[in-house]
N, C-alpha and C positions, 0 to 999 in steps of 0.2 A: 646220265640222261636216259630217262626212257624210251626207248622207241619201240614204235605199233612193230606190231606180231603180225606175220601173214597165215591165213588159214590154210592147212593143209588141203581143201580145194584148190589152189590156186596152185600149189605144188603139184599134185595130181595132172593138174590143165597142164602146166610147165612141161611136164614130164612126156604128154599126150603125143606131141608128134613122134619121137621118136620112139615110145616104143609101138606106134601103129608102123613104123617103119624097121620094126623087129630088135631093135637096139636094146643088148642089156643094161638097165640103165643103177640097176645095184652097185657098182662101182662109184656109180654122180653122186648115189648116196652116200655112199662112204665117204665119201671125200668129201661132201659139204657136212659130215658128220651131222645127219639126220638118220635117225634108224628108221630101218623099213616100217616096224610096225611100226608107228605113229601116221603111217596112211591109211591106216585102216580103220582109224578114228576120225568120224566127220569133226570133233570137236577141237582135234589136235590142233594147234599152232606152231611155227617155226620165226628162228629170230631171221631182224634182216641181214647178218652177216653169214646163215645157214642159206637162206635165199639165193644170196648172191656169189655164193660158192658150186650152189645145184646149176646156177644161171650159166656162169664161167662154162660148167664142166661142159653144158650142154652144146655152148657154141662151140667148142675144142670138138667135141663131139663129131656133129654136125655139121661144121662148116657152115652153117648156112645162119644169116642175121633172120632168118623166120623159124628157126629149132627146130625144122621138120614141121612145122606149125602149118603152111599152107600147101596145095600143091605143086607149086612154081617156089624153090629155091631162089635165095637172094644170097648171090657171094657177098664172103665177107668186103667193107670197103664200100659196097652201096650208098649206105645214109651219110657216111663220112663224107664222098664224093657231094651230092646230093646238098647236105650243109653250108660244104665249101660252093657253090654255083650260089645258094641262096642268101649268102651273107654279104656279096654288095648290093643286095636289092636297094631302093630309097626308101621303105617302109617295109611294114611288117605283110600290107597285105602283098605288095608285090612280091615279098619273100614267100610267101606259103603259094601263090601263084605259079613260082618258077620250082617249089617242091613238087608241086601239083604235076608239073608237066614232067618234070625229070621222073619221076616215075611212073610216069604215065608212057616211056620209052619200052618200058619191059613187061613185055606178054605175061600175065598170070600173073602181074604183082597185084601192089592194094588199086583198087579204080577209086582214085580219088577226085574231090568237087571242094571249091568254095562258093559258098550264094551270099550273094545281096540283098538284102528287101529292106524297103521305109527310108527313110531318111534325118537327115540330122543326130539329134539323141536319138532319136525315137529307132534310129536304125539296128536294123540283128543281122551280124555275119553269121555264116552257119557251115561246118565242116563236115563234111558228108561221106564215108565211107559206101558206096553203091556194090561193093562185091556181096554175089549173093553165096554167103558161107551157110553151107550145111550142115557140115559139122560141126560136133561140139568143141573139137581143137581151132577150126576155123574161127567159131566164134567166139574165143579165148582170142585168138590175134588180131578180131576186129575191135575188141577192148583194149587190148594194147594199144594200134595203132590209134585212137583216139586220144589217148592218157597219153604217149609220147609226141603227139604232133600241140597237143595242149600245154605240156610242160616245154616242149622247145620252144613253141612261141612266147610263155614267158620266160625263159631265159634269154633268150633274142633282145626282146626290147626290156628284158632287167624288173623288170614287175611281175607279179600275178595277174592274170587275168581270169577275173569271174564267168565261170561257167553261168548262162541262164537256166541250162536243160542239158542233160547227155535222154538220149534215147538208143533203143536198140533193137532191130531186128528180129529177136529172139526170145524164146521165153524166158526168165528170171533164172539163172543160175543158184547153186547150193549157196553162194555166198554172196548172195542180193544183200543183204543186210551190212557189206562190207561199201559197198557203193557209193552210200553217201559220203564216207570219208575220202573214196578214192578221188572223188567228183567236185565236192565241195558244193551240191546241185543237187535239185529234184530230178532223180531217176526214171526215164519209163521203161516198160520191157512189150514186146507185142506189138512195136512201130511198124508202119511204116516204110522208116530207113533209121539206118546207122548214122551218128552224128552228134554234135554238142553245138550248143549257140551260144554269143556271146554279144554283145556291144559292138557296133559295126564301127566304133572311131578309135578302138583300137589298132585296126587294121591300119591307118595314117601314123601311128610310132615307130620311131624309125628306131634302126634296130643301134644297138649301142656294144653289142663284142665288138670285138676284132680279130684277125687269125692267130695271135695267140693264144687269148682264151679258148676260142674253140679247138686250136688243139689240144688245149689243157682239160678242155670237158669231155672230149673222144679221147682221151687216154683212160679215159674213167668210166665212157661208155660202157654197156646202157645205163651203168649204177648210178650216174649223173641225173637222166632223165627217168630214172625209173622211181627213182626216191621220191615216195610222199613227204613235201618238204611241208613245214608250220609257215605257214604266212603270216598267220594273225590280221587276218583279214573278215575270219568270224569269229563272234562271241565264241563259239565252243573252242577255236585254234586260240584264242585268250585263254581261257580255262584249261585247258589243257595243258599249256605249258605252264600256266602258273601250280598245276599241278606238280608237273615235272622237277619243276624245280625247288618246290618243296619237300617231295624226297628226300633231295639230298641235301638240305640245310634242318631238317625238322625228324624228330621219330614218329612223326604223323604227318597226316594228308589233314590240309584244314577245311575247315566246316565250311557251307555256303557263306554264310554271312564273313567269314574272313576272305575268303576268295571276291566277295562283290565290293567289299569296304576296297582291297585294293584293286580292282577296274574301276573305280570308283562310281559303284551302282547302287540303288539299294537292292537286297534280298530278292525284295517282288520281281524288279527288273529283270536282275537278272535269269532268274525263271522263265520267263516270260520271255525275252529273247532266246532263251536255249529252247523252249519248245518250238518256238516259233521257224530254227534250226530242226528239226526233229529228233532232239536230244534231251539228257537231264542233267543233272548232278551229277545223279548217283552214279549215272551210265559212264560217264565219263571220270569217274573217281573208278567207279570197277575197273574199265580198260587199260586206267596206265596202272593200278597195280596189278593188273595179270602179265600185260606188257614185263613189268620192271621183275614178276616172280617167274614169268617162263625166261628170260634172257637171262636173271641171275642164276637159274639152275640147271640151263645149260652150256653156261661159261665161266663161270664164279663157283666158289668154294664156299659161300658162307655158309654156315650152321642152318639148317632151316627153323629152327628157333629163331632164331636172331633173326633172317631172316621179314619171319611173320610180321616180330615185335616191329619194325622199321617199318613193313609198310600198315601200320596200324589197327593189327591185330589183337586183340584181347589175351587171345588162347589161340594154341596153338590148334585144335580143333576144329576151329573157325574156320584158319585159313586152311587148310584139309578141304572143308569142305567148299569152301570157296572154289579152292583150285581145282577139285574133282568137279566141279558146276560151270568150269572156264575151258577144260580140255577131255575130262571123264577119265580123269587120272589122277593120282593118289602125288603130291610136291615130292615124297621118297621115291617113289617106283619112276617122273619123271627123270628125276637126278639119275639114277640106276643105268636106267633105257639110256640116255647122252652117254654118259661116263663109259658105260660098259661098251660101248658106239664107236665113240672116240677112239678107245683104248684098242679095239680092233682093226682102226683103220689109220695108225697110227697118227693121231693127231699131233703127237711132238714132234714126228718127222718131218709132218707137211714142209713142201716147198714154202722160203720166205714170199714167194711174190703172191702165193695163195693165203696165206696169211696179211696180206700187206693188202688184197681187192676184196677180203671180207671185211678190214675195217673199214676202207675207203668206202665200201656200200652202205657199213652200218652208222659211220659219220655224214653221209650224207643226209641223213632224215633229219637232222639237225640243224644243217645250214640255211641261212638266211636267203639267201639268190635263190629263183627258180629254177626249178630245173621238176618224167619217166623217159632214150639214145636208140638204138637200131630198132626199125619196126619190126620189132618182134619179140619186145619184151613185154613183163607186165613192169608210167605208179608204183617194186613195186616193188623199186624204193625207191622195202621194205624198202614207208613204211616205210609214207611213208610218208606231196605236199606231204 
């Protein structure tokens, strides 16, 4: 199964607090077997179980569920705590209400709000991060904390819940163009305030864990909540997976009109709904084969021939250049740079439990349940809704 690639901005952001806090962070690398140069490429992408190995290191690291990320530290055990208070609420809003305030006990954490306005359908709840972050690691965390109090609320009550809007305090980061997937939502930058809206009768779902689950989903924290999971709740999270999953039954990605015959749409339609998404096709056939060509050539042995041929390449040239136009690096010289990575940092040796929380992250983009766990991560899963 394919799953979405994180951009190496978002590694960079990850990496930000700690080393503004002097920390050598070459080692995180190693050990989530990412080579350093691949930062130095805005184009670079990283799979989600390289994500969620740099993620690990960084909390071990750190100590802290905000990675150096804010300037008030949050011990580990915060959101855990935090979770556990708001899971006998009678609903979901009183749950994010009683989040709201348990964090609202510690000086310098996130200053968080929920609003009301309108009523009946017609009503919008709206989650409001009000810290004013200035920097750029700050406001890396204040994207987190929205993408993980979004994905705990749908895990809570066991559904998705459709974003109306995320908006953000800040100007449009490197990887603006990554947002609509994170969000599932039209984006703004240049607000206001910090925040996402949603449907105010959500808030009335009462929540359906219980304390085993959730200690089964903070064993897995944050890779639980950080996971861009597939809902299929849009035309493009449809398409997408029926891409996915052609892959691996087909030595080709099929044409529009195969992909609409089985959602059962015509052609026009489906067009027509994926713009109406701000999406296409094509855009969406591109990403899960670079998805399915960076994760097979940094964990997989196939032939890059082979390869190509599979995800429906012509020539081998093609996909050269493809892949040079998806990262601004050559599918050989990728494989190199991993392998050569790997073999440095002894990736056979790794400890089994770090090998066991890089799948556990990169299976979760996968699963069905909602689910981005401690405010402080990125959504992100990789990647992931």
């Amino acid at each position: 199964m394919a799953r979405r690639t994180i951009t190496v901005h978002q590694v960079r952001a990850l990496l930000s607090g700690a080393e503004r806090r002097g920390a050598d962070t070459l080692p995180l690398l190693q050990r989530a077997q990412i080579p350093p140069l691949l930062l130095a490429d805005d184009r670079a992408r990283v799979t989600p179980a390289q994500f969620a190995r740099l993620f690990r290191g960084l909390y071990e690291l750190t100590g802290d569920e905000f990675l150096g990320l804010s300037e008030a530290p949050s011990r580990p055990g915060t959101f855990a705590m935090m979770c556990h208070a708001s899971l006998g609420s009678r609903d979901l809003g009183a749950a994010i209400e009683r989040g709201v305030t348990f964090y609202g006990l510690f000086p310098g954490g996130p200053d968080l709000v929920l609003e009301r306005g309108g009523s009946g359908d017609d009503g919008e709840a709206v989650f409001v991060v009000r810290n004013d972050f200035a920097s750029a690691e700050q406001r890396f965390l204040a994207e987190c904390v929205v993408i993980i109090w979004h994905r705990l609320c749908s895990w809570l009550i066991g559904r998705r819940i459709p974003l109306s809007w995320a908006s953000f305090a800040c100007p449009p980061p490197p990887y603006k163009d990554e947002y609509p997937q994170l969000f599932g939502c039209p984006v703004h930058f240049g607000a206001e305030r910090t925040g996402a809206g949603f449907a105010a009768r959500y808030l009335a779902a009462p929540l359906v864990r219980d304390e085993d689950e959730l200690a089964q989903m903070l064993r897995r924290a944050p890779f639980e909540l950080l996971s861009r999971r597939e809902y299929e709740t849009t035309v493009a999270e449809q398409v997408r997976r029926a891409l996915v999953r052609a892959l691996g039954d087909a030595p080709r990605l099929p044409a529009l009109g195969e992909t609409a015959a089985r959602l059962a749409v015509s052609p026009a339609t489906l067009r027509r709904r994926l713009a109406a998404e701000n999406t296409s096709y094509k855009e969406l056939k591109d990403s899960v084969r670079r998805d399915a060509a960076i994760a097979h050539l940094a964990e997989g042995g196939e032939p890059i021939a082979e390869l190509a041929a599979r995800l429906g390449f012509s020539e081998d040239t093609a996909f050269h250049r493809a892949f040079r136009r998806w990262t601004g690096t050559t599918p050989g010289a990728y494989r190199l740079a991993t392998s050569a990575h790997e073999a440095a940092s002894g990736r056979e040796a790794a400890p089994a439990h770090e090998a066991a929380s890089g799948r556990e992250a990169a299976s979760d983009h996968d699963g069905a349940s909602p689910g981005e766990a401690g405010p402080a991560a990125h959504e992100t899963r990789s990647q992931q809704s």
